[in-house]
C-alpha positions in Angstrom: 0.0 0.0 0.0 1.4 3.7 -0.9 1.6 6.0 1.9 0.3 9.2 0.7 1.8 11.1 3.3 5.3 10.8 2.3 6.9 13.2 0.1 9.0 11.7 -2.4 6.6 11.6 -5.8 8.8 10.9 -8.6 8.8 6.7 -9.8 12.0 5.5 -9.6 13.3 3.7 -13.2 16.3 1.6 -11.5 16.1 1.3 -7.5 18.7 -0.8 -5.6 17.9 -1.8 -2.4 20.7 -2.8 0.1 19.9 -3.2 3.6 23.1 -1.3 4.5 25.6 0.6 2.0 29.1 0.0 2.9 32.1 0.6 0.1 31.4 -3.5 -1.0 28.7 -1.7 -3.0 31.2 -0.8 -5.5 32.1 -4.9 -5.6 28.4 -5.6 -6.0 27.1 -6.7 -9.5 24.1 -4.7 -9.4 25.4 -1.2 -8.8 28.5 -1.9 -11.7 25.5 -2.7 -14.1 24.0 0.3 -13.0 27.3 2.4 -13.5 27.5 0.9 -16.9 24.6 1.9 -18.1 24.7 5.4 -17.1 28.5 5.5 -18.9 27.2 4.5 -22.1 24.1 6.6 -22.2 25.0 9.0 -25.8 22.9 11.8 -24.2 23.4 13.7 -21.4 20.2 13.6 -19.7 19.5 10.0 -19.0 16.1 8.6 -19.5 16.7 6.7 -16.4 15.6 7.7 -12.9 17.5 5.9 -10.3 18.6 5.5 -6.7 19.5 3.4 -4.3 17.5 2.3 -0.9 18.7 1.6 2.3 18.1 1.9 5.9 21.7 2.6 6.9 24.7 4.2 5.1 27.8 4.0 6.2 29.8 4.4 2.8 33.0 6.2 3.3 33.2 7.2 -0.4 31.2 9.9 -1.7 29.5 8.7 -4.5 26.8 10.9 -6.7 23.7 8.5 -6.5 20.2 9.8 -4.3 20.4 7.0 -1.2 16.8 7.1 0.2 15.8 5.5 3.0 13.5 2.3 2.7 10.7 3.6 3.7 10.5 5.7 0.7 9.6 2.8 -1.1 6.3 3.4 -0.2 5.8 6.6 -1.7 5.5 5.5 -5.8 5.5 2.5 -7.6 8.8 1.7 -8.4 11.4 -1.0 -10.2 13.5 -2.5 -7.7 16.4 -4.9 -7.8 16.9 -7.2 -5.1 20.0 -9.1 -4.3 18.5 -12.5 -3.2 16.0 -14.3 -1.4 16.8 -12.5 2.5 15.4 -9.1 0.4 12.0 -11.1 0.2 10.6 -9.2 3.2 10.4 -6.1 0.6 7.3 -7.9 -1.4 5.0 -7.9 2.1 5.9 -4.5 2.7 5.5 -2.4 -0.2 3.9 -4.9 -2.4 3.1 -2.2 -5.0 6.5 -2.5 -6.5 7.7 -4.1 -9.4 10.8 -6.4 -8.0 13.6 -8.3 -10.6 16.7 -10.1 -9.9 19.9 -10.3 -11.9 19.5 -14.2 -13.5 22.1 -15.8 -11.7 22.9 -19.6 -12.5 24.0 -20.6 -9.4 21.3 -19.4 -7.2 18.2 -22.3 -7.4 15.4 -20.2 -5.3 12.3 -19.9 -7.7 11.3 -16.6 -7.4 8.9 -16.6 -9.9 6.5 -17.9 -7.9 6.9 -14.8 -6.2 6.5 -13.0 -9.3 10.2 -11.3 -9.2 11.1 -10.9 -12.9 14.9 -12.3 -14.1 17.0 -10.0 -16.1 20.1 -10.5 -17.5 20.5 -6.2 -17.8 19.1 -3.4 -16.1 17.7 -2.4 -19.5 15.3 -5.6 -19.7 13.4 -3.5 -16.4 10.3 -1.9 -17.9 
C-alpha cells in the first residue's frame, strides 16, 4: 500500500535496495550494471531515474547517487532490484512495486513464484 503522506513523488526507473551501504557496494554486481549503463548513455540527460534504498549508510566514499531511505519505497510505484531471497521481506511491505533479480545460475530459489522478474540487464526492467 502507498503511503500518501510521504513526500517523495517521482517513480524511480532503476532502485537498488541494500539493507546497509558499505564501500562492497562498489564490488556488488548490481550497482557496476547500473554504473555501466549510465557510462554509455550517448545523451546527457539519462532517460533513467535511479537510486538506491537503504536503511543505513555508512559508505565512506562519496559517491553521486540519491540514497533514500527504505521507507521511501512506499511513496511511488517503483522498479526495484533485489539481491537475493533474504530481500523477500520487501514484497510484504511495499507490495506495489515491481521487483527483478539479476538471472544468476548458481542461485536455485524460484522466485517466480513470487512473481520477481529475471533480467540479464538493467535495460530488460520496464
Amino acid at each position: 500500500m502507498e503511503s500518501p503522506n510521504l513526500s517523495k513523488k517521482t517513480p524511480i526507473n532503476i532502485s537498488l535496495f541494500y539493507p546497509t551501504i558499505t564501500n562492497d557496494i562498489f564490488n556488488d554486481h548490481r550497482f557496476n550494471s547500473l554504473l555501466n549503463v549510465l557510462i554509455k548513455l550517448d545523451d546527457t540527460a539519462s532517460p533513467y531515474t535511479y537510486a538506491l534504498y537503504s536503511d543505513a549508510s555508512v559508505l565512506t566514499s562519496n559517491i553521486y547517487i540519491p540514497i533514500f531511505h527504505t521507507i521511501y519505497l512506499g511513496c511511488t510505484t517503483n522498479n526495484v532490484v533485489i539481491a537475493n531471497d533474504k530481500d523477500l521481506w520487501l514484497l510484504n511491505t511495499y507490495s506495489h512495486n515491481h521487483y527483478y533479480i539479476f538471472d544468476d545460475e548458481k542461485d536455485t530459489f524460484d522466485y517466480s513464484s513470487y512473481k520477481i522478474t529475471k533480467i540479464n540487464h538493467l535495460t530488460k526492467i520496464k
